[in-house]
Every structure is written in structure tokens, then in C-alpha cells.
C-alpha positions in Angstrom: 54.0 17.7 -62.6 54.8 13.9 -62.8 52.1 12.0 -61.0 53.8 9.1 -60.9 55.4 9.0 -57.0 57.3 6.7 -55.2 56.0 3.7 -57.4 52.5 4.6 -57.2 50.2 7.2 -58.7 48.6 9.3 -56.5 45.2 8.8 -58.1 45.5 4.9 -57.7 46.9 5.3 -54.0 44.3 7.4 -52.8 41.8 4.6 -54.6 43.8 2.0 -52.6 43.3 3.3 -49.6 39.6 4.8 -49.8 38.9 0.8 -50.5 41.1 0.2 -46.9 38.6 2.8 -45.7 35.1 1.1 -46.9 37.0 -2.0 -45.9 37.0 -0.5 -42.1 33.2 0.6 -42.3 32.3 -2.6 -43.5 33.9 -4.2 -41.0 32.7 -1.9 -38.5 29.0 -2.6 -39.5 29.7 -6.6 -38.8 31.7 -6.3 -35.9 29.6 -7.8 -32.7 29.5 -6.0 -29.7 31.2 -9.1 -27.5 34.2 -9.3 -29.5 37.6 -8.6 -28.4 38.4 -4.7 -27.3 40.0 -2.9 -29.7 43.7 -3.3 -29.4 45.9 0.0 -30.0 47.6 0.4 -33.6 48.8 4.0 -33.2 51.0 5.4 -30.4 49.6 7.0 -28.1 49.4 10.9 -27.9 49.6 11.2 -32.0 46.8 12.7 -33.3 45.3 12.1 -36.6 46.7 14.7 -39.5 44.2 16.9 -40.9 45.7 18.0 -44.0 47.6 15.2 -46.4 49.0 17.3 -49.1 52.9 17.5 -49.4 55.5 15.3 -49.8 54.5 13.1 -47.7 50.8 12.4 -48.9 51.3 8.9 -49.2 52.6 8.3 -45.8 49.8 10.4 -44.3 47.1 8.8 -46.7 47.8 5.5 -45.4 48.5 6.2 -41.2 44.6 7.9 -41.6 43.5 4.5 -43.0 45.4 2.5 -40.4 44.5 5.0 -37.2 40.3 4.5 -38.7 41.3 0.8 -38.0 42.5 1.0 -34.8 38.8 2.0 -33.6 37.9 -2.0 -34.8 38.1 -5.5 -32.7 41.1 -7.1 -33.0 39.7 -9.2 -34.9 38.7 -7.3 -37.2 42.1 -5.5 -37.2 43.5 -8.6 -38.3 41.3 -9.4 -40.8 42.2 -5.6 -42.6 46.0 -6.3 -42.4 46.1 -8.2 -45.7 44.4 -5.1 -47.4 47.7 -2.5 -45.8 49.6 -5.3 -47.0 48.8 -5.4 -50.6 48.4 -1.5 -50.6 51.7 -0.9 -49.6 53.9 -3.8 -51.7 54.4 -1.1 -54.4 55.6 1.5 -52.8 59.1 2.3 -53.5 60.2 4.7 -50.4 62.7 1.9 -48.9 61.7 4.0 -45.5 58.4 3.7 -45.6 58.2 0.3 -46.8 60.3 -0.5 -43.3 57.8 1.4 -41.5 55.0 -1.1 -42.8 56.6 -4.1 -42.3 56.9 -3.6 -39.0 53.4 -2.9 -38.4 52.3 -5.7 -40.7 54.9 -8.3 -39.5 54.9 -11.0 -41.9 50.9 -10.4 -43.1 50.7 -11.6 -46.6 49.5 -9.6 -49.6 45.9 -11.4 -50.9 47.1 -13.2 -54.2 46.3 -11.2 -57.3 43.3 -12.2 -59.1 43.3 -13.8 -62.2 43.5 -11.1 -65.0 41.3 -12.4 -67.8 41.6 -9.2 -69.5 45.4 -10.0 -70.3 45.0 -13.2 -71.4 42.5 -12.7 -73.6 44.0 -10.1 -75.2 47.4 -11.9 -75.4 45.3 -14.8 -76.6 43.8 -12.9 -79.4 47.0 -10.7 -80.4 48.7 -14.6 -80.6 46.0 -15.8 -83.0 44.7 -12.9 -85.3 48.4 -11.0 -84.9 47.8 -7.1 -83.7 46.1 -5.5 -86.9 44.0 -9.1 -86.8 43.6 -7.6 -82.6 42.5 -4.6 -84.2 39.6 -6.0 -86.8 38.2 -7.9 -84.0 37.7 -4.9 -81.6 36.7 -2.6 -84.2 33.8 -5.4 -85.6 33.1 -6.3 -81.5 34.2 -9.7 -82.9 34.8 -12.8 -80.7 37.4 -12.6 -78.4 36.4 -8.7 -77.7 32.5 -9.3 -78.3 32.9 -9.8 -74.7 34.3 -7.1 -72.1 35.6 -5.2 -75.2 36.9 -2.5 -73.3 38.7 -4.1 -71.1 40.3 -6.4 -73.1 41.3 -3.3 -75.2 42.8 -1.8 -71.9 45.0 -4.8 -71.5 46.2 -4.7 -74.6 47.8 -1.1 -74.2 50.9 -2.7 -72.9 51.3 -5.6 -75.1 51.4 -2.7 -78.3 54.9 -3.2 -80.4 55.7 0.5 -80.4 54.8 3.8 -79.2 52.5 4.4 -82.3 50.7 1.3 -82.0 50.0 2.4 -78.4 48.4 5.4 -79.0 46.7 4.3 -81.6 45.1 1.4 -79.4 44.1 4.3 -76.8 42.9 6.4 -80.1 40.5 3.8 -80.8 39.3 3.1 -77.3 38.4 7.2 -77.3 36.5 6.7 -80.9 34.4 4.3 -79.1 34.0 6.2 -76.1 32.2 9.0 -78.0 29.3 9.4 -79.9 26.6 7.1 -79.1 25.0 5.0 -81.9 22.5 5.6 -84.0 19.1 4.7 -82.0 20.8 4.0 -79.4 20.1 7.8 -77.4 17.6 8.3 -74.6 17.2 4.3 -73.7 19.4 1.9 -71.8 21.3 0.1 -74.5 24.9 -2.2 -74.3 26.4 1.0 -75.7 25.3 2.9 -72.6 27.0 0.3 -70.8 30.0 -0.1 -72.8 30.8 3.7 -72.8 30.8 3.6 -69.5 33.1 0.9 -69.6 35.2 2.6 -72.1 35.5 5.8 -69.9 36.6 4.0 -66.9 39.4 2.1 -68.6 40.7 5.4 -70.0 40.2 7.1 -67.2 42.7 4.3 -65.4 45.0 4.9 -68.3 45.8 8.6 -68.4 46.2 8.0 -64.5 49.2 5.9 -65.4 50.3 7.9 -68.3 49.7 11.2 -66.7 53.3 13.7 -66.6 
């Protein structure tokens, strides 16, 4: 079963909006008690869906997000908005993507953060070419002595072919595994950059997944 739905996988939606969600709690926790009533962002008489699964998960997923809002200030409404908004730019349903803009009116997405990942990786690939890419990650050599993992991530996409691709990801799995030597039963970098390693890969089979 193809993941991949109307422009955004499942996994990475229901991410997207659980971080709405903590948004709203956090929110909730700050908001003063004088502040502006909340102001109503569902219509009234429709109750909250209990049960997301179908067709329409993503639709669902995101009005439970939007509905925990509506119990906020104003305020603090407004201040969420930009969150729905950058949730919902990549969603291809032509429908739904109506439905938001009307709720959102012209709210602007945040801008993306700078993804030093990428261009380090594109920096690297540049200078050392992609087998010179490869020698650096597997020696932990600068660029990739730094945020190795991530910089391996990035450079998924930027492979030259299919093989090259998996044999990026291959790598990234190799280091994944076995600890090393002396490095078992103690906190260590290679605690910390397995970790790493697991949740880069982890975001990668999301995408990948059929």
C-alpha cells in the first residue's frame, strides 16, 4: 500500500500535526487568564471525529488539530495559524487545500529554515566529487566529522543514479549497526550518532515506503 497520499506521507502528516497539537498545549500553558475569549473556529453543532482512519485521514487529522485550537484565546489562535499554514502547503487535494485557505485567509507559511545539511553535502559532493563524498563519510572526515548523519541524509537525493542511492542508504545502515569496539555499556559519540543514524533512516523509508 503506497503511503505516499495526496502529497504527503501519512507518517510525516500525522508528525505535522501532533507538532500543531504540542503547539496548542504550549500555548495553552502561557495563555493568561485576562486575555481575549476564545473566538469560535469550528461551526457550531459539529462534533469532534473520534476515529481518523479512511480516506479522509488527512482531512480529519488536521480539523482535530484545528477544533483543539479553538479552546485557545484569540490570540493565541492567531499565533498557531502560521503552523496550519505550513502544514497544509503540501497537500495536494485541490478541495482541501480550498477548504484551508479559507480558514487561514492569507496567513503566511513560517519561512523554511536554512537546511545546512544540504549544503554541506552539495558542498562536499562539489569539492571531493561523490566517491571523494563517500571517503569522507566513511573516515568521519571534515565536512561529515560533523552531523555525519545528517549530512549523509541529505545527500540521498543529490545520488546520480538509483544504485548510488541505495548504496548511500546502504552505508548509512552499516553505520547504524554494530556499535564499536569499547564503545558498549557507556555513553559514547557512537551512542549518539546511532541514534542519529536511526532517525534519518527512519525519515527515509517514510518517504520511500510503497
Amino acid at each position: 500500500m503506497r503511503f505516499i497520499w495526496n502529497g504527503v506521507g501519512r507518517g510525516m502528516l500525522r508528525v505535522a500535526v501532533f507538532s500543531c497539537l504540542v503547539a496548542v498545549g504550549a500555548c495553552a500553558a502561557t495563555a493568561a487568564p485576562s486575555g481575549p475569549p476564545p473566538a469560535r473556529m469550528v461551526p457550531a453543532g459539529m462534533a469532534m471525529q473520534a476515529d481518523c482512519s479512511g480516506p479522509a485521514e488527512a482531512s480529519c487529522l488536521l480539523d482535530a488539530a484545528w477544533q483543539a485550537a479553538g479552546l485557545l484565546p484569540q490570540d493565541k489562535q492567531a499565533r498557531l495559524k502560521p503552523a496550519f499554514a505550513e502544514v497544509t502547503r503540501g497537500l495536494k487535494d485541490t478541495s482541501l487545500v480550498s477548504k484551508w485557505q479559507m480558514r487561514l485567509g492569507k496567513t503566511p507559511a513560517p519561512p523554511p529554515a536554512p537546511d545546512f545539511a544540504r549544503r554541506q553535502a552539495e558542498a562536499a559532493i562539489a569539492e571531493y566529487g561523490w566517491e571523494g563524498f563517500f571517503q569522507k563519510a566513511r573516515l568521519s572526515e571534515a565536512p561529515l566529522n560533523m552531523g555525519r548523519p545528517e549530512i549523509m541524509a541529505a545527500a540521498v537525493d543529490l545520488a546520480p543514479n538509483s544504485m548510488e542511492r541505495l548504496r548511500l542508504i546502504d552505508m548509512m545502515f552499516a553505520f547504524a549497526g554494530a556499535p564499536k569496539p569499547g564503545t558498549t555499556g557507556r555513553i559514547s559519540p557512537d551512542d549518539f550518532e546511532r541514534a542519529s543514524l536511526g532517525h534519518v533512516l527512519a525519515e527515509q523509508m517514510m518517504k520511500d515506503c510503497n
